[in-house]
PQR file of N, CA, C, O and H, with PARSE charges and radii, in Angstrom:
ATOM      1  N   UNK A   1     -40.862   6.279   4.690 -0.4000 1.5000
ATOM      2  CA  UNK A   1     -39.813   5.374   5.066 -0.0000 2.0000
ATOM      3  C   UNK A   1     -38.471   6.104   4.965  0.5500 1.7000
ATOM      4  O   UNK A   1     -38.021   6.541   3.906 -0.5500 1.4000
ATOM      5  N   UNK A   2     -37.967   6.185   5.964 -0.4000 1.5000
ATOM      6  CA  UNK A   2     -36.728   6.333   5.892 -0.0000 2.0000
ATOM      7  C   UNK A   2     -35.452   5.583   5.389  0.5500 1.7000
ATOM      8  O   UNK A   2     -35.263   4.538   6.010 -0.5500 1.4000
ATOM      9  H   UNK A   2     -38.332   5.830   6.825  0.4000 1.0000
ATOM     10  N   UNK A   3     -34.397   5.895   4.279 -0.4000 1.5000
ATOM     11  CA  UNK A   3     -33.452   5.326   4.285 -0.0000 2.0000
ATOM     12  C   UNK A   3     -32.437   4.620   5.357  0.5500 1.7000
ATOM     13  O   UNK A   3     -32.359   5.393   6.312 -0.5500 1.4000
ATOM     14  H   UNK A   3     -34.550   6.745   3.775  0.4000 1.0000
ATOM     15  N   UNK A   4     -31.883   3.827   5.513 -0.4000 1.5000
ATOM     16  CA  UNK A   4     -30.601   3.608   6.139 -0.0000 2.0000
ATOM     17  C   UNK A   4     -29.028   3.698   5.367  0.5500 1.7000
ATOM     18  O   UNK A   4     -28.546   3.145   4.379 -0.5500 1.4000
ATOM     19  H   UNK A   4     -31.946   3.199   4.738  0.4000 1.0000
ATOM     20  N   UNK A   5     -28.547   4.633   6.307 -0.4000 1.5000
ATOM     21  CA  UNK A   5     -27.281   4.600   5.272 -0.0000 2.0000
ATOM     22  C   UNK A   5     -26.046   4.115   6.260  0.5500 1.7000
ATOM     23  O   UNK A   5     -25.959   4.615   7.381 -0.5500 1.4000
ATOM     24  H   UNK A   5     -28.938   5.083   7.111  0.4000 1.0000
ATOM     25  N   UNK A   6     -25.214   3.250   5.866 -0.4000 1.5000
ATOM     26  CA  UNK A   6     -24.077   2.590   6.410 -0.0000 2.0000
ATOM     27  C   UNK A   6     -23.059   3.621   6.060  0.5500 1.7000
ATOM     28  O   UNK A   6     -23.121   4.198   4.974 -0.5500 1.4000
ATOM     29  H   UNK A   6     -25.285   2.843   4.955  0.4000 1.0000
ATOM     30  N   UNK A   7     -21.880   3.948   7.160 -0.4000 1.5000
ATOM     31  CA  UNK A   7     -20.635   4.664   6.705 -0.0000 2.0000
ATOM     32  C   UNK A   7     -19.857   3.731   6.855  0.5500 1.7000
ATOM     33  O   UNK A   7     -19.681   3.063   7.874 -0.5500 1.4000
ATOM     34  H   UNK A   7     -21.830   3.479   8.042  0.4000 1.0000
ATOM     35  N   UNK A   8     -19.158   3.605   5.451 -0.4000 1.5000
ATOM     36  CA  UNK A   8     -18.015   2.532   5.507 -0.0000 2.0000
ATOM     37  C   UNK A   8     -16.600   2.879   5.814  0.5500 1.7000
ATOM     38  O   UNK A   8     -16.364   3.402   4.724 -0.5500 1.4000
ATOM     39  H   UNK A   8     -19.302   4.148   4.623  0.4000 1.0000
ATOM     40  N   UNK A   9     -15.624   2.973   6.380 -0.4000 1.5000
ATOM     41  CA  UNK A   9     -14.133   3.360   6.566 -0.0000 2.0000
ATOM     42  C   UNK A   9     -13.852   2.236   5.956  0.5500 1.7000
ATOM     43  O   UNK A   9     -14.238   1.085   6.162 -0.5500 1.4000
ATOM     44  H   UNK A   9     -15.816   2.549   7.265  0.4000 1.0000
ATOM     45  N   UNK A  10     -12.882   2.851   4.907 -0.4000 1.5000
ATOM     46  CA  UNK A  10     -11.890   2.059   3.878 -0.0000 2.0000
ATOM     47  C   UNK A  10     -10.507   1.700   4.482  0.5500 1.7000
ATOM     48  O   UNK A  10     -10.147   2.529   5.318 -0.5500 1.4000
ATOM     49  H   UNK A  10     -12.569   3.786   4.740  0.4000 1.0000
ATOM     50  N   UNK A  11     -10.035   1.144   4.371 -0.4000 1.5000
ATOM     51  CA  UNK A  11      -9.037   0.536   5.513 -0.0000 2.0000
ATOM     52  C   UNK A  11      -7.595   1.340   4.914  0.5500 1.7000
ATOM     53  O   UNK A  11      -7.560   1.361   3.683 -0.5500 1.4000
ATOM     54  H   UNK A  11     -10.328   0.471   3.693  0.4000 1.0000
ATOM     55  N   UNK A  12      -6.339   2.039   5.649 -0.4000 1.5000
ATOM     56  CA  UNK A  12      -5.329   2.477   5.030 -0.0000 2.0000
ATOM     57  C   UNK A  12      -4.440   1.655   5.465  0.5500 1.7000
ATOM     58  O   UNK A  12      -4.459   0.723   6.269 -0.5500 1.4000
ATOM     59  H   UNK A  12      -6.367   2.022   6.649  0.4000 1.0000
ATOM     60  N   UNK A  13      -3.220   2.407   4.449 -0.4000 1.5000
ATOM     61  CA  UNK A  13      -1.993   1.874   4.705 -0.0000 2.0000
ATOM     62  C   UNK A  13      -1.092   2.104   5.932  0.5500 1.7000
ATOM     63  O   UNK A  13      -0.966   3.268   6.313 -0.5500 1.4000
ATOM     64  H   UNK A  13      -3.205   3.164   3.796  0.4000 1.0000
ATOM     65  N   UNK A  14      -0.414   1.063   6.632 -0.4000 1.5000
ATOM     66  CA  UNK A  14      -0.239   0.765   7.663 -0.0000 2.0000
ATOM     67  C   UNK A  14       1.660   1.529   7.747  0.5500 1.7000
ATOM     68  O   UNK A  14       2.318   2.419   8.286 -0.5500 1.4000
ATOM     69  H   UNK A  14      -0.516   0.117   6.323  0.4000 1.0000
ATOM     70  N   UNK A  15       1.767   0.352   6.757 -0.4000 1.5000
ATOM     71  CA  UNK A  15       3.615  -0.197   5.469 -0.0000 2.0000
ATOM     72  C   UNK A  15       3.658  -0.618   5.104  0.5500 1.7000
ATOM     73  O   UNK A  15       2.776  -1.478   5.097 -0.5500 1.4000
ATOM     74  H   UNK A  15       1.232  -0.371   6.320  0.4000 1.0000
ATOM     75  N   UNK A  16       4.719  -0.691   4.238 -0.4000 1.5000
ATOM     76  CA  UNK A  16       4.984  -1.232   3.263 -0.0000 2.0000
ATOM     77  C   UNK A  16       6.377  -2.180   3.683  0.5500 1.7000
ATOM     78  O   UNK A  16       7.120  -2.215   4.664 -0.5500 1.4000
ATOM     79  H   UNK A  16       5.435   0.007   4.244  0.4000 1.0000
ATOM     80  N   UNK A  17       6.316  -2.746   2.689 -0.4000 1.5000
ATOM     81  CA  UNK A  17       7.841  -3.750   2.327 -0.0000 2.0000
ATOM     82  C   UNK A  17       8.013  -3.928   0.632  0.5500 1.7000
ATOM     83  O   UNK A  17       7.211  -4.289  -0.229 -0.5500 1.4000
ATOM     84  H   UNK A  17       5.712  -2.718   1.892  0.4000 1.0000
ATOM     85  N   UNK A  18       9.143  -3.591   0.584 -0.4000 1.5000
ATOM     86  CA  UNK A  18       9.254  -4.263  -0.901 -0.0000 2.0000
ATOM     87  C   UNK A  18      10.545  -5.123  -1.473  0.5500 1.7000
ATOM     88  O   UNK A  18      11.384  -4.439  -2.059 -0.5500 1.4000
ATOM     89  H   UNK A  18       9.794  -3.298   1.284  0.4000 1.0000
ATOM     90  N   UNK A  19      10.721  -6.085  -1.405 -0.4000 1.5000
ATOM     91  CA  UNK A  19      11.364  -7.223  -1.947 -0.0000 2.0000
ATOM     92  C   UNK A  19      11.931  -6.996  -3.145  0.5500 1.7000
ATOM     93  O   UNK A  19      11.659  -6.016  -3.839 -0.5500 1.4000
ATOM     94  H   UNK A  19      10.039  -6.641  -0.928  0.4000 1.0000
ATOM     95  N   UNK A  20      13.046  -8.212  -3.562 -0.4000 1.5000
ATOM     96  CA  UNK A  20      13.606  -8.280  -4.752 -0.0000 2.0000
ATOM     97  C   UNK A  20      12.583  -8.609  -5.206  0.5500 1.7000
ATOM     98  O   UNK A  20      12.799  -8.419  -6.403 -0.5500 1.4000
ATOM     99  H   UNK A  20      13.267  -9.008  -2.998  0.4000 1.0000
ATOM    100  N   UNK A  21      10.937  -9.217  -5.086 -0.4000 1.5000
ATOM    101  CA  UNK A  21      10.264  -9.586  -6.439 -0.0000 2.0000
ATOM    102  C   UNK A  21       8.667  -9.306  -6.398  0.5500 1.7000
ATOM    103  O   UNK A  21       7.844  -9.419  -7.307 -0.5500 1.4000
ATOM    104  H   UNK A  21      10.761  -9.372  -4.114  0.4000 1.0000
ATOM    105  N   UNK A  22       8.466  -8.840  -4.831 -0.4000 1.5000
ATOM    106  CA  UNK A  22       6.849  -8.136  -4.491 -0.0000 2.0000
ATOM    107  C   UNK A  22       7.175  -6.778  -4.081  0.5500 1.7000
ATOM    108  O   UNK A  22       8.250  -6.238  -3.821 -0.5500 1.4000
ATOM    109  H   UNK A  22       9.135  -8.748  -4.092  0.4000 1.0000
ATOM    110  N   UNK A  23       5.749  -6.286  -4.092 -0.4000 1.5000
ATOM    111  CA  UNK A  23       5.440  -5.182  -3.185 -0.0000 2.0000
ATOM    112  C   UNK A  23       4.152  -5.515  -1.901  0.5500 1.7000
ATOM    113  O   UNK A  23       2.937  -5.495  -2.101 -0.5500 1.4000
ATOM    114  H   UNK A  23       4.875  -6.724  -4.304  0.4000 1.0000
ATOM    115  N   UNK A  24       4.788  -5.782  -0.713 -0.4000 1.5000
ATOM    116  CA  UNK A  24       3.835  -5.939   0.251 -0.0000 2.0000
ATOM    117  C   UNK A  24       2.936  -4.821   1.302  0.5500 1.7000
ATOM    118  O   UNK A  24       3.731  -4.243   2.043 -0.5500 1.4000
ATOM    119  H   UNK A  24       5.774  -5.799  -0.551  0.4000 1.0000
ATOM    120  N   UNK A  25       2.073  -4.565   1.441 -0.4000 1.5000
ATOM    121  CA  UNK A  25       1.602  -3.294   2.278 -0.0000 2.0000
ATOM    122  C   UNK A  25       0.595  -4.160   3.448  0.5500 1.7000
ATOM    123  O   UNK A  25      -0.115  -5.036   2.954 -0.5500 1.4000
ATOM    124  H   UNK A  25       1.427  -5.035   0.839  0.4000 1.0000
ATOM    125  N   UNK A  26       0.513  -3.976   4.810 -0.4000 1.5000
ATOM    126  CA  UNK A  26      -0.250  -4.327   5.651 -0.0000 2.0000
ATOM    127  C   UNK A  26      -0.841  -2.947   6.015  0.5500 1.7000
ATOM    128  O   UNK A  26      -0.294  -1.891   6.334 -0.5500 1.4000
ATOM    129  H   UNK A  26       1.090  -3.265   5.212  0.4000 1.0000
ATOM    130  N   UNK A  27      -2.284  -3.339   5.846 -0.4000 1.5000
ATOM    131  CA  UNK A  27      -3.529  -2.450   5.875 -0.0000 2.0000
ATOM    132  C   UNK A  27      -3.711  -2.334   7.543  0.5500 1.7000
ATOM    133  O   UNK A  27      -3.199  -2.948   8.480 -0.5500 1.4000
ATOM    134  H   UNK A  27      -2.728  -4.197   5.587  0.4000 1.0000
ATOM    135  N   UNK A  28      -4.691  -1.248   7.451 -0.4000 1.5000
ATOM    136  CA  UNK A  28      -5.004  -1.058   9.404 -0.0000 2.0000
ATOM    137  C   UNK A  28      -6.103  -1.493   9.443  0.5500 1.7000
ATOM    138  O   UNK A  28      -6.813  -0.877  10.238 -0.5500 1.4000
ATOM    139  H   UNK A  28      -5.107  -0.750   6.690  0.4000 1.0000
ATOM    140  N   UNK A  29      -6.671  -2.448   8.838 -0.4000 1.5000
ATOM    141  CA  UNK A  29      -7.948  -3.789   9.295 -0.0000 2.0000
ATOM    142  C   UNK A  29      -6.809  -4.798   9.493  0.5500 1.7000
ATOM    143  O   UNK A  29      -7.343  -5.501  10.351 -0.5500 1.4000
ATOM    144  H   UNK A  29      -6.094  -2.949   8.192  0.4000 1.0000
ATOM    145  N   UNK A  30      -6.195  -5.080   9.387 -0.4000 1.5000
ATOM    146  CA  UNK A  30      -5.277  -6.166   9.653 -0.0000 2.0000
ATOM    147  C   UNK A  30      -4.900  -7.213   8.514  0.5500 1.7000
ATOM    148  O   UNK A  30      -4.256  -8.263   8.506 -0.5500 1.4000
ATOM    149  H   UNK A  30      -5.761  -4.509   8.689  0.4000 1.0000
ATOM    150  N   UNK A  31      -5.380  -6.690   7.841 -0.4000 1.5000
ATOM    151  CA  UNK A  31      -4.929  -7.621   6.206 -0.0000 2.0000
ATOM    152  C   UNK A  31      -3.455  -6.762   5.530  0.5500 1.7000
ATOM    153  O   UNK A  31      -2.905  -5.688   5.771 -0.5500 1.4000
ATOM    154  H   UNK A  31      -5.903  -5.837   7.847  0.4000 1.0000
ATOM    155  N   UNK A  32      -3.205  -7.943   4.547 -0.4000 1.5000
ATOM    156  CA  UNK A  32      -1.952  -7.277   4.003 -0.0000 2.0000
ATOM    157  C   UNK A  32      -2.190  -7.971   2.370  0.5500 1.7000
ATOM    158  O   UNK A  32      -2.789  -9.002   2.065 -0.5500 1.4000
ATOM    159  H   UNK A  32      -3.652  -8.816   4.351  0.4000 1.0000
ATOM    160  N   UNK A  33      -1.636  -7.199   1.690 -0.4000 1.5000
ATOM    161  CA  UNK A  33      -2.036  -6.939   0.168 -0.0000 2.0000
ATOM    162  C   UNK A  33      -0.440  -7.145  -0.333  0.5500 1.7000
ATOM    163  O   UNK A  33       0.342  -6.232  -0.065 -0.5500 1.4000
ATOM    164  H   UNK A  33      -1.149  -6.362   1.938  0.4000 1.0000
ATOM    165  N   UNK A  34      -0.010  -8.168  -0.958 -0.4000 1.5000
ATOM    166  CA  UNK A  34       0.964  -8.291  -2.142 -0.0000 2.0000
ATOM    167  C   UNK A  34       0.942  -8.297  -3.129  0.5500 1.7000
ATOM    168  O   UNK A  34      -0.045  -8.872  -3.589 -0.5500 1.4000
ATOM    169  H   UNK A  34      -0.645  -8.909  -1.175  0.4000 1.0000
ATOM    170  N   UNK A  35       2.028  -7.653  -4.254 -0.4000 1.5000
ATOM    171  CA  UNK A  35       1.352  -7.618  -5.583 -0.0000 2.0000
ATOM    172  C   UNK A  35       3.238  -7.653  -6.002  0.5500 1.7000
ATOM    173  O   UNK A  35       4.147  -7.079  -5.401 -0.5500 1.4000
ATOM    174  H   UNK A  35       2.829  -7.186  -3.881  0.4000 1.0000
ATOM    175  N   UNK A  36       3.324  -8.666  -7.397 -0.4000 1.5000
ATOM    176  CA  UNK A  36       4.609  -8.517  -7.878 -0.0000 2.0000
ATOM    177  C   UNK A  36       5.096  -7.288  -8.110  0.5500 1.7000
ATOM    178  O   UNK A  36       4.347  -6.438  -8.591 -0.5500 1.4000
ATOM    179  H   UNK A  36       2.586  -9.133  -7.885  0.4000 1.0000
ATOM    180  N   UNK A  37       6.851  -6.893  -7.713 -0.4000 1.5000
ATOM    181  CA  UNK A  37       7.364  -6.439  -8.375 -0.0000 2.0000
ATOM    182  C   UNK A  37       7.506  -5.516  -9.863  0.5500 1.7000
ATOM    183  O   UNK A  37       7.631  -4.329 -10.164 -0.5500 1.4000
ATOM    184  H   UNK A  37       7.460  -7.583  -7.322  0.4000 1.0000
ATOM    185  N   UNK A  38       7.436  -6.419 -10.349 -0.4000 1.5000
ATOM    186  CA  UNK A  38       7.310  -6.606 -12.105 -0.0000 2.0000
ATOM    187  C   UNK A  38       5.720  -5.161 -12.545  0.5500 1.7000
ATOM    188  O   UNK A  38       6.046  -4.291 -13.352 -0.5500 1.4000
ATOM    189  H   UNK A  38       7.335  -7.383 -10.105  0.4000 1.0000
ATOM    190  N   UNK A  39       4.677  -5.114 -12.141 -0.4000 1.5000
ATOM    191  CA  UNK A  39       4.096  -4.310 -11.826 -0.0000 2.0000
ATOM    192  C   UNK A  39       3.928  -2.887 -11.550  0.5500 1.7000
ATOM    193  O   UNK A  39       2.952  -2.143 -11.450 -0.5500 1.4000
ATOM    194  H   UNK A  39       4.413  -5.821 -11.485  0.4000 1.0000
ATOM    195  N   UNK A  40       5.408  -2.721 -11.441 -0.4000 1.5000
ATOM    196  CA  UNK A  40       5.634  -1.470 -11.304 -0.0000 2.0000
ATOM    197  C   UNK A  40       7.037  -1.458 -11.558  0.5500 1.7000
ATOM    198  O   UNK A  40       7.880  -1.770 -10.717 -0.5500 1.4000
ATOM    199  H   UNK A  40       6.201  -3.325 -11.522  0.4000 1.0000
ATOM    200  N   UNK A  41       7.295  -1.069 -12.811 -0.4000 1.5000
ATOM    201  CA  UNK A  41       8.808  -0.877 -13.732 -0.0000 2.0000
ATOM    202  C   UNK A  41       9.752  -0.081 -12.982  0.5500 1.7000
ATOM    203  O   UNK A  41      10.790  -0.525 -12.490 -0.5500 1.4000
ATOM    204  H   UNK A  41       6.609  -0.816 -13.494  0.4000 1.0000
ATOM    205  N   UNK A  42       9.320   1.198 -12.911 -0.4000 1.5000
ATOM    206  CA  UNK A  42      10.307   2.053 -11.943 -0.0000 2.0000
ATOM    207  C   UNK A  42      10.670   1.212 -10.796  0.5500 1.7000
ATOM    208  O   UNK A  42      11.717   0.572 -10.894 -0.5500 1.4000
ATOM    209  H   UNK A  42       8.478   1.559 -13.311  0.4000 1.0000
ATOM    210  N   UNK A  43       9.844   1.093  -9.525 -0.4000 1.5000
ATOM    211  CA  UNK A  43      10.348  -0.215  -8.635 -0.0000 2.0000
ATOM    212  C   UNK A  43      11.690  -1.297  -8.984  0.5500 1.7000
ATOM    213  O   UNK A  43      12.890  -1.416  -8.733 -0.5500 1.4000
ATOM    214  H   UNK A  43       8.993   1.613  -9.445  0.4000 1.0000
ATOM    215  N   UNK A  44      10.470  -2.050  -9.819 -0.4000 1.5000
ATOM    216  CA  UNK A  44      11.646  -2.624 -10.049 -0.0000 2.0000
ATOM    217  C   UNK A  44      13.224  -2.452 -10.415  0.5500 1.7000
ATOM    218  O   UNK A  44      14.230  -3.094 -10.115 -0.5500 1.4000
ATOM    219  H   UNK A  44       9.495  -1.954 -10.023  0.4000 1.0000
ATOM    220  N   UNK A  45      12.948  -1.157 -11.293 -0.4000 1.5000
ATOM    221  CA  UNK A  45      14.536  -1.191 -11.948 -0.0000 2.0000
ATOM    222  C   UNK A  45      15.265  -0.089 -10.724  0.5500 1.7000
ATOM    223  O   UNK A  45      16.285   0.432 -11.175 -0.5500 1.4000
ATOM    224  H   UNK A  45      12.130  -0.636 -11.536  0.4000 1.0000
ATOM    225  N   UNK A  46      15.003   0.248  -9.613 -0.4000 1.5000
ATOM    226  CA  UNK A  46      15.567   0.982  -8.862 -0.0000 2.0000
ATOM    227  C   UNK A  46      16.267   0.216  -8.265  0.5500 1.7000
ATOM    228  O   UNK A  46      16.180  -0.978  -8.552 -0.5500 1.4000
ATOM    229  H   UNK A  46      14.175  -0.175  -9.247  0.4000 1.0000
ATOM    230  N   UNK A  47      17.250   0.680  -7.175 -0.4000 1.5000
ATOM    231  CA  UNK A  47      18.239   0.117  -6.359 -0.0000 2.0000
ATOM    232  C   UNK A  47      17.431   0.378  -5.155  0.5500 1.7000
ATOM    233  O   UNK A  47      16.445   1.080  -4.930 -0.5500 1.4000
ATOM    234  H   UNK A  47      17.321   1.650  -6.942  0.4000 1.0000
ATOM    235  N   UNK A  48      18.568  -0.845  -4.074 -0.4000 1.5000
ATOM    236  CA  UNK A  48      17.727  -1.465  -2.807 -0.0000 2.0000
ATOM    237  C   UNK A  48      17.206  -0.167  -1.828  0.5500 1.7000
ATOM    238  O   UNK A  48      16.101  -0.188  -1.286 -0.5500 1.4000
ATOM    239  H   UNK A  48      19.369  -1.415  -4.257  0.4000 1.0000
ATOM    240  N   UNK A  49      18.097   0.882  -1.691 -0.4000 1.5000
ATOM    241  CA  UNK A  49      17.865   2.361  -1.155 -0.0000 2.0000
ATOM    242  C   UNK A  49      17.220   3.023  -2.034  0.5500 1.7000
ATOM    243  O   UNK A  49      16.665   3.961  -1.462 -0.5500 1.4000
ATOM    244  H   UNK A  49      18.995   0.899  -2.131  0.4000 1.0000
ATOM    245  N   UNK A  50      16.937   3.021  -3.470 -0.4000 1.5000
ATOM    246  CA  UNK A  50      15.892   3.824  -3.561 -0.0000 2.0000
ATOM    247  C   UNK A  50      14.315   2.964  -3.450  0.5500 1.7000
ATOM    248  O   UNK A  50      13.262   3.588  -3.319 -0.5500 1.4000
ATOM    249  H   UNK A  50      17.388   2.259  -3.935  0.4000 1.0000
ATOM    250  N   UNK A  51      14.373   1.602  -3.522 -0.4000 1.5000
ATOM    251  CA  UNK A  51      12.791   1.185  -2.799 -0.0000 2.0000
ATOM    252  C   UNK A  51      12.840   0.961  -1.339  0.5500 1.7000
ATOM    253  O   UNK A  51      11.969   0.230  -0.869 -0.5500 1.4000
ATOM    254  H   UNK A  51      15.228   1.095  -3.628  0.4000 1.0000
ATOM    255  N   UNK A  52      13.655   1.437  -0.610 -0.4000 1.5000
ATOM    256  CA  UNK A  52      13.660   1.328   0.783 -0.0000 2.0000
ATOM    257  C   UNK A  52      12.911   3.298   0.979  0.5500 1.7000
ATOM    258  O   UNK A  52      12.467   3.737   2.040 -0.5500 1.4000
ATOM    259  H   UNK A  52      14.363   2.031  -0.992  0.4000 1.0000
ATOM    260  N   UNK A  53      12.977   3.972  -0.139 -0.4000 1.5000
ATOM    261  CA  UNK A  53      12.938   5.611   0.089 -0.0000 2.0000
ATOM    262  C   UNK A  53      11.216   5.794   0.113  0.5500 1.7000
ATOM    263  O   UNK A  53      10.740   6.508  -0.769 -0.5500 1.4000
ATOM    264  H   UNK A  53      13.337   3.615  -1.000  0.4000 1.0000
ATOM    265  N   UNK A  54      10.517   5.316   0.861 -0.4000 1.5000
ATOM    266  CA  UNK A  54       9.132   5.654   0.448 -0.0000 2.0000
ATOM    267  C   UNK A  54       8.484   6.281   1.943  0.5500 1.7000
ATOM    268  O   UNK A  54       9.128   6.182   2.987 -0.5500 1.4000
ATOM    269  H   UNK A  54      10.904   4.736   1.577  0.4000 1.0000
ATOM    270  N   UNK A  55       7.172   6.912   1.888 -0.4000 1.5000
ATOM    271  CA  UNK A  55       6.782   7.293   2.846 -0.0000 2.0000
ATOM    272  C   UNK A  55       4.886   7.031   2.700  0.5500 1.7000
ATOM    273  O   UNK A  55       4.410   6.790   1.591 -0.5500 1.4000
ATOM    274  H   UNK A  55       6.649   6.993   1.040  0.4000 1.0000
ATOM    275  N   UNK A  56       4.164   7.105   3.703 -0.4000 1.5000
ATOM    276  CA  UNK A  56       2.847   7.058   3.491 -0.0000 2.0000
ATOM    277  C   UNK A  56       2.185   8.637   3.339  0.5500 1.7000
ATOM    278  O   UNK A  56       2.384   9.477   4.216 -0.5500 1.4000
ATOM    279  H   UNK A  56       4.551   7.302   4.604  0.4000 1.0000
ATOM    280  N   UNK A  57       1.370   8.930   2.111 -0.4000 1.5000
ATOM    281  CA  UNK A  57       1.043   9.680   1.910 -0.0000 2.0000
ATOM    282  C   UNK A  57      -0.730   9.957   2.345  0.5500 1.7000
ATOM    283  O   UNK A  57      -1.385   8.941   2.110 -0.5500 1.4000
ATOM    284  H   UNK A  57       1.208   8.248   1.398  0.4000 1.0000
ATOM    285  N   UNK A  58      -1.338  10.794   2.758 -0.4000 1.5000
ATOM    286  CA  UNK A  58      -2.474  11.051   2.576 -0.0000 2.0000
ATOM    287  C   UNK A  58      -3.344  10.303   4.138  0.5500 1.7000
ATOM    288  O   UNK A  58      -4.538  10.029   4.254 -0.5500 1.4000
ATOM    289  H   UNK A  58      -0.806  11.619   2.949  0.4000 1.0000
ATOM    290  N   UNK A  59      -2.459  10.173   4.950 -0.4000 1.5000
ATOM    291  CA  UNK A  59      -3.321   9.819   5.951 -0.0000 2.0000
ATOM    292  C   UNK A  59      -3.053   8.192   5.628  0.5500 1.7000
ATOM    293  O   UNK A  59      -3.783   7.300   6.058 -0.5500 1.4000
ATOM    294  H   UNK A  59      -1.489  10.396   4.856  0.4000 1.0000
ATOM    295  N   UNK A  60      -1.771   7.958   4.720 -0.4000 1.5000
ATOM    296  CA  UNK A  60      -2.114   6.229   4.768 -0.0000 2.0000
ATOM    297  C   UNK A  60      -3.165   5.910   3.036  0.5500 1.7000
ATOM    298  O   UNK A  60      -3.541   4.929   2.394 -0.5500 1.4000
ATOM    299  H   UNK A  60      -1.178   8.683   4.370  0.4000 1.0000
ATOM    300  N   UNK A  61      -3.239   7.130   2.946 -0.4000 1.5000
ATOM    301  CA  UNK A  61      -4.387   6.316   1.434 -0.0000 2.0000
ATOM    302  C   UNK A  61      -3.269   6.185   0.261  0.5500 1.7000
ATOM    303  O   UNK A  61      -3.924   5.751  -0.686 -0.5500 1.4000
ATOM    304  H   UNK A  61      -2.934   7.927   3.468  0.4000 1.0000
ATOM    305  N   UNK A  62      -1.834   6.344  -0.198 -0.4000 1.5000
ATOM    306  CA  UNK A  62      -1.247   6.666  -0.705 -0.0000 2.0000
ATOM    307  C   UNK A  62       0.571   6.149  -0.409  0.5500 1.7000
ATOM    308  O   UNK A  62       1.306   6.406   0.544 -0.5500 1.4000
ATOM    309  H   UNK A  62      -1.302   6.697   0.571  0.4000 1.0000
ATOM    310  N   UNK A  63       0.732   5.648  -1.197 -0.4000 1.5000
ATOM    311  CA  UNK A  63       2.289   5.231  -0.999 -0.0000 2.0000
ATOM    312  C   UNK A  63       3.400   6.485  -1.930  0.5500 1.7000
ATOM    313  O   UNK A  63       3.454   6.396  -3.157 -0.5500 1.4000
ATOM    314  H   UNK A  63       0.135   5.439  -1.972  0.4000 1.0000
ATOM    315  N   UNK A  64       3.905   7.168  -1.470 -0.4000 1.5000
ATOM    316  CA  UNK A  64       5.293   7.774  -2.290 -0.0000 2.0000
ATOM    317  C   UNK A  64       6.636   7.272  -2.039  0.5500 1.7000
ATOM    318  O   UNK A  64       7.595   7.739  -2.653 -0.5500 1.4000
ATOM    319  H   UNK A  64       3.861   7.240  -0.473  0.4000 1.0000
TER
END
């Protein structure tokens, strides 16, 4: 008997947004993922240009 093996593609990052109180990212399946602020200290305590300063890293697997 032979196995069957499924290849799954994990869905990446599309962009981001980040708010005075989330961090939002829309994925390339078409979903989008929010998560508070508060969650990430640096974020938060930065100014509006330095969370506007980000880029997608890694093909999208990765936010900097």
């Amino acid at each position: 008997m032979n196995p069957s093996t499924v290849e799954t593609q994990l869905p990446t990052a599309v962009t981001a947004r980040i708010t005075d109180d989330m961090v939002s990212v829309d994925l390339s399946d078409g979903r989008s993922i929010s998560v508070p602020l508060v969650w990430y200290p640096r974020l938060s305590h930065a100014t509006v240009g330095e969370r506007n300063n980000w880029r997608l890293i890694g093909g999208g697997r990765g936010i900097h």
